[in-house]
C-alpha positions in Angstrom: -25.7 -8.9 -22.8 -21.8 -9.5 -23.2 -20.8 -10.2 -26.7 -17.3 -11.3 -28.0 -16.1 -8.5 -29.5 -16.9 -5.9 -26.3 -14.4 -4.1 -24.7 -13.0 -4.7 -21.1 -11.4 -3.5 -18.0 -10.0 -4.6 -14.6 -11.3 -2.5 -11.5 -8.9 -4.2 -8.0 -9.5 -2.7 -4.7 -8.5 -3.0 -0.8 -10.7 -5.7 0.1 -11.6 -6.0 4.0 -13.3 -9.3 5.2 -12.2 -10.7 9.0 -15.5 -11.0 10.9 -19.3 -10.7 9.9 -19.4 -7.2 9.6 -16.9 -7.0 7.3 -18.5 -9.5 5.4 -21.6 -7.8 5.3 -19.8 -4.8 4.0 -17.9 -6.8 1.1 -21.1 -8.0 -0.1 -22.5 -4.6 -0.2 -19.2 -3.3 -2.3 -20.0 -6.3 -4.4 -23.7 -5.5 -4.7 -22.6 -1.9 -5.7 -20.1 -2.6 -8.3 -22.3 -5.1 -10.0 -25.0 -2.4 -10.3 -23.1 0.9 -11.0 -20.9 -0.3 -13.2 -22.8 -3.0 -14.5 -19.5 -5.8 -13.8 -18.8 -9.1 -12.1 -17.3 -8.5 -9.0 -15.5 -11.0 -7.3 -12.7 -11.2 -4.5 -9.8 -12.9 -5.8 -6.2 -12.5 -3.9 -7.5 -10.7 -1.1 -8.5 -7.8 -3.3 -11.9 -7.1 -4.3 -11.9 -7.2 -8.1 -14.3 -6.0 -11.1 -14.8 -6.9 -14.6 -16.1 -4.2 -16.4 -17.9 -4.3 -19.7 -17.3 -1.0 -20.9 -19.5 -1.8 -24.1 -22.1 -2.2 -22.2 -21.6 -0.1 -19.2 -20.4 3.2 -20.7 -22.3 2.2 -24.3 -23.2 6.0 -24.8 -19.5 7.1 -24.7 -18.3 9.1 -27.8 -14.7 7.3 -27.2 -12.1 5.8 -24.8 -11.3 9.2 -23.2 -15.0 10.2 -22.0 -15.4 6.6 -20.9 -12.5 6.5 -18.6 -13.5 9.9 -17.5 -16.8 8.3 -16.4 -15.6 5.1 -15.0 -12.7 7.6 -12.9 -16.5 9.5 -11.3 -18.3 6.4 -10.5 -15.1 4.5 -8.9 -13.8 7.3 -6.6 -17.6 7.7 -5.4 -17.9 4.5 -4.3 -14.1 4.3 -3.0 -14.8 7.5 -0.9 -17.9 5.7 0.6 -15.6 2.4 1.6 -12.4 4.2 2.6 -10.5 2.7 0.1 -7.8 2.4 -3.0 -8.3 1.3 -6.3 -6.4 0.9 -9.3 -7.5 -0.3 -12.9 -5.7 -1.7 -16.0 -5.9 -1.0 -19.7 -9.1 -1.5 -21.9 -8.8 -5.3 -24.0 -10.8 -7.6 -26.1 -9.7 -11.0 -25.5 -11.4 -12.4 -22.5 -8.3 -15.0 -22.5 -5.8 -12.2 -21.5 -8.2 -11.4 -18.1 -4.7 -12.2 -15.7 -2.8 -9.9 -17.2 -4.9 -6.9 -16.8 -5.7 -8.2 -13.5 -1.8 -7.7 -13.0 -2.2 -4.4 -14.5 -4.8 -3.6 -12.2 -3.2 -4.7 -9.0 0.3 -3.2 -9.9 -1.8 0.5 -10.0 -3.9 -0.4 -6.7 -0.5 -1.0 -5.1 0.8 2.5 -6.4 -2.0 3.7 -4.8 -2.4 2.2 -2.2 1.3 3.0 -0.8 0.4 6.9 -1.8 -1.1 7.1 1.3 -3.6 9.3 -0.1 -7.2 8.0 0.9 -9.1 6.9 -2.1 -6.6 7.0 -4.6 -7.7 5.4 -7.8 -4.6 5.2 -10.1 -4.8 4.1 -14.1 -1.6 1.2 -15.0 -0.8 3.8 -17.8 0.1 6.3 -15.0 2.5 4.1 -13.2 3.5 1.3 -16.1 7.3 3.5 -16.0 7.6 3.8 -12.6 6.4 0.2 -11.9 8.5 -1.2 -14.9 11.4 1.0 -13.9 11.0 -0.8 -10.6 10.7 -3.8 -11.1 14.2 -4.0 -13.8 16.0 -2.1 -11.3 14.8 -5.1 -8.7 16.0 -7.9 -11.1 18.4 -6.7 -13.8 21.7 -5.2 -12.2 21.7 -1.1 -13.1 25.1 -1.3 -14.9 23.2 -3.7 -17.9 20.6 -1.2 -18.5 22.8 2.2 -18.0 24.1 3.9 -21.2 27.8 3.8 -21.4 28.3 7.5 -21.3 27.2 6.6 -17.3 30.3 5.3 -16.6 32.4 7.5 -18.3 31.3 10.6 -16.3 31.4 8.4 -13.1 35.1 8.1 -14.1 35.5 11.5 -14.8 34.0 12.8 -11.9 36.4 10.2 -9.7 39.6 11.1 -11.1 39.1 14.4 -11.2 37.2 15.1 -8.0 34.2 16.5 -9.5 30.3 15.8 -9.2 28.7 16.3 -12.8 27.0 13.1 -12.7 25.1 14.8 -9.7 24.6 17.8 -11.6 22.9 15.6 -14.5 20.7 13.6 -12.5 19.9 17.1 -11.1 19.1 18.6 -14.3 17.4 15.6 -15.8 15.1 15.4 -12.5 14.2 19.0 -13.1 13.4 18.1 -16.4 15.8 19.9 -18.2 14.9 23.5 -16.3 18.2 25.1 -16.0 16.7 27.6 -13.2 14.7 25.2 -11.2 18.7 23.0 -11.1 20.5 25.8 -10.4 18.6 26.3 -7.9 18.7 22.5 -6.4 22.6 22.7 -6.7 23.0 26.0 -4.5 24.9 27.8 -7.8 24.1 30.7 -10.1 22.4 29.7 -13.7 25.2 30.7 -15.6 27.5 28.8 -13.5 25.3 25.8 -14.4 25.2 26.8 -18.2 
């Protein structure tokens, strides 16, 4: 059984039901859920969504790693069989915090469900920055979370007709690989350097 001290997870998926067979369908994603991975299933927001008691479901795992390992095998098996895209939030403890790793969980299935790849299955560790980044840069103007410096080479670059912001947004997208920016920017290495 579930204790209080067992450790969870949010599972969300595309969920599908307009007419009968649809239905039908849900319920068997439901049915399959429930017994694979041993969760509640349930849809909620027009997603299908699953509670998973990792405790209990992955109970032989020697630690977090090999148990999101397995829980990555058994959800892409059963998101290949449905067409679908899934994403899942952080492990937690306190029952009490459940909307907050559904948010989690919904943020990823959105990353992956815009991927466009068919049956992505996406972690909220492996898009918390980009989603985060997003979502500031939606509500919070860039010029309060830009470091000063910014500005400084924006007003360099205008008064003297250069483009070295360009060429650091360049380098820092190429993640610091002098080569790989020359390269972007058209110039010679050393010209960069």
């Amino acid at each position: 059984g579930w204790k209080d001290h067992d450790v969870y997870r949010v599972l969300a998926l595309e969920a599908c039901q307009h007419d009968s067979i649809d239905q039908t369908l849900f319920n068997l994603q439901i049915q399959i859920f429930e017994d694979q991975l041993k969760g509640k299933a349930f849809l909620y927001e027009d997603r299908l969504v699953v509670l998973i008691n990792e405790t209990v479901t992955f109970s032989t795992c020697e630690d977090e790693s090999s148990c999101e390992i397995r829980l990555r095998r058994t959800v892409k098996g059963i998101l290949q069989q449905f067409e679908s895209s899934g994403g899942y939030s952080e492990s937690f403890l306190d029952l009490r915090h459940i909307h907050t790793y559904y948010l989690q969980a919904r943020a990823a299935q959105e990353y992956a469900f815009r991927s466009g790849k068919s049956c992505q299955l996406l972690s909220y560790a492996r898009i918390a920055v980009p989603y985060l980044t997003s979502a500031l840069y939606t509500h919070v103007p860039p010029e309060l979370v830009r470091h000063p410096a910014v500005a400084v080479l924006e007003r360099y670059d205008r008064d003297n007709n250069t483009d070295l912001l360009h060429t650091l947004c360049c380098y820092l997208n190429h993640e610091q690989n002098v080569q790989q920016t020359a390269q972007d920017l058209y110039i010679h290495r050393n010209s960069l350097m």
